[in-house]
C-alpha positions, -999 to 999 in steps of 0.1 A, spaced: 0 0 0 26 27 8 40 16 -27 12 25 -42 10 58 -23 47 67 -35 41 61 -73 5 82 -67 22 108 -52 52 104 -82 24 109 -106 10 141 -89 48 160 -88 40 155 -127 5 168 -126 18 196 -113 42 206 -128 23 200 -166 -4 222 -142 21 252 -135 35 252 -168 4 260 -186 0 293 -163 0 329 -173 33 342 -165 31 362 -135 68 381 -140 101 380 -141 112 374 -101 145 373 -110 156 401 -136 166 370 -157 136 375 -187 155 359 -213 157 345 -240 187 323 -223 206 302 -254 215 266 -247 224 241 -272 218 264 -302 184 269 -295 164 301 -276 144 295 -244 120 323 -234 103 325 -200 67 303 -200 64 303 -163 71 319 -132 66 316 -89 71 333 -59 60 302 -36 77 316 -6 96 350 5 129 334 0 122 314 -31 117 319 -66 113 299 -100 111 305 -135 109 279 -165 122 289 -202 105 270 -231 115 266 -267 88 288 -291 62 265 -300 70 239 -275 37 224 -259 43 226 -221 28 193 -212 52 174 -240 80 195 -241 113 180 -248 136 205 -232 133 229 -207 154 253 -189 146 269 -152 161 290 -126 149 289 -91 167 309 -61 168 304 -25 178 336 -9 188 341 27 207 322 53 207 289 31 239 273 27 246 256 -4 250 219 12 216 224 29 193 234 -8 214 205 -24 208 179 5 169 187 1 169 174 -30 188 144 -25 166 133 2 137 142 -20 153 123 -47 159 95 -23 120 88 -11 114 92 -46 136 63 -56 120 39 -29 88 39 -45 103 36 -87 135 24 -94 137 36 -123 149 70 -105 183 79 -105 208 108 -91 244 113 -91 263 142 -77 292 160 -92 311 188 -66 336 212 -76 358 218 -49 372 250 -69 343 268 -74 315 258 -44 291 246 -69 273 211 -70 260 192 -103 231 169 -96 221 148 -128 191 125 -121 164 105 -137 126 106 -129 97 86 -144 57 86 -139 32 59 -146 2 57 -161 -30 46 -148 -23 8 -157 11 13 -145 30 14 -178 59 41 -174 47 70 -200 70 96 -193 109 100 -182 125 132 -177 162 135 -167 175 163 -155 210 179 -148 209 209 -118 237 229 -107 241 248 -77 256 281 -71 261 305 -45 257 339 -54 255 378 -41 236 398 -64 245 440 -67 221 448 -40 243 425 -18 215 399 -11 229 363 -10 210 331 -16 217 300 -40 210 297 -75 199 270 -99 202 264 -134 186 234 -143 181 212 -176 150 190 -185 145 164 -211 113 145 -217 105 116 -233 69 104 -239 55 64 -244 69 49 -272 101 70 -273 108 62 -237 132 32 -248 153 50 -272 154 80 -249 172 56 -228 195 41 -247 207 72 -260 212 83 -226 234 56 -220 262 69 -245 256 103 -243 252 109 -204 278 131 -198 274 154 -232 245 179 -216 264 174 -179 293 190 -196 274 213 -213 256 226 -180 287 227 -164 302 250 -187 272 272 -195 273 307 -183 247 311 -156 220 341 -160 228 365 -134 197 373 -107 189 401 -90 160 403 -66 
């Protein structure tokens, strides 16, 4: 039974988010309004929240892409305040980690830089359907920054990259991902993260 409860709760954290995405942008939270550029291609801003005082979150879509069945996204979120770096990326770990117990298919690495302070968490999520046939994977590759912005507020900062794959695709998805893993780590690791100010 608590099974089942994990994988229903796996499929709501989808629900939501396909929820959120189709939302009228309510602004730009972060002074980051885009387009951003990644792999060739331009994202512009489809989505924005201000769930809490100290935490923000914006998602960048490709022109044209359907939010429900994109294929790449990009998103910023920002934790300001007394939040230490180890402490936002241990959240998700441990997030990552219930999730895991209930769908093995789940997977998370982490990558730290001891030069720089930043984290790199690359991870694998998948939802079921209602006859419990996996119909979507989305893997995912999140790095963590500390940052002071020119007002001198501090917080941490996230740029993160989505890929979806839907149904039939799912297989091919993964076996592509297999070879060319560390390709968009790289490229996420190298990209030059949008500058916030709050």
């Amino acid at each position: 039974m608590k099974k089942k409860q994990s994988i229903f709760l796996l499929i709501i954290f989808f629900m939501c988010a396909i929820n959120t995405q189709a939302q009228k942008v309510s602004a730009d939270f972060v002074n980051v309004p885009g387009p951003l550029f990644f792999d060739n291609k331009s994202f512009s801003l489809s989505w924005s929240s201000h769930p809490a005082n100290n935490f923000y979150k914006q998602e960048y879509l490709v022109k044209g892409d359907i939010p429900d069945q994109f294929k790449m996204m990009l998103l910023t979120d920002v934790v300001t305040g007394g939040s230490a770096i180890k402490e936002v990326v241990n959240a998700k770990l441990a997030e990552l980690k219930k999730m895991k117990e209930a769908n093995p298919i789940v997977n998370y690495e982490v990558i730290s830089n001891a030069k720089t302070g930043e984290y790199l968490i690359d991870f694998l999520l998948a939802a079921n359907d209602a006859n419990g046939n996996t119909n979507i994977v989305e893997r995912n590759v999140y790095r963590y920054k500390s940052f002071t912005d020119k007002s001198g507020k501090g917080g941490v900062q996230l740029f993160g990259v989505s890929e979806r794959s839907y149904g039939s695709d799912i297989n091919k998805f993964l076996v592509a991902l297999k070879t060319n893993r560390k390709e968009l780590v790289n490229k996420v690791a190298l990209f030059k993260m949008p500058e916030v100010k709050i």
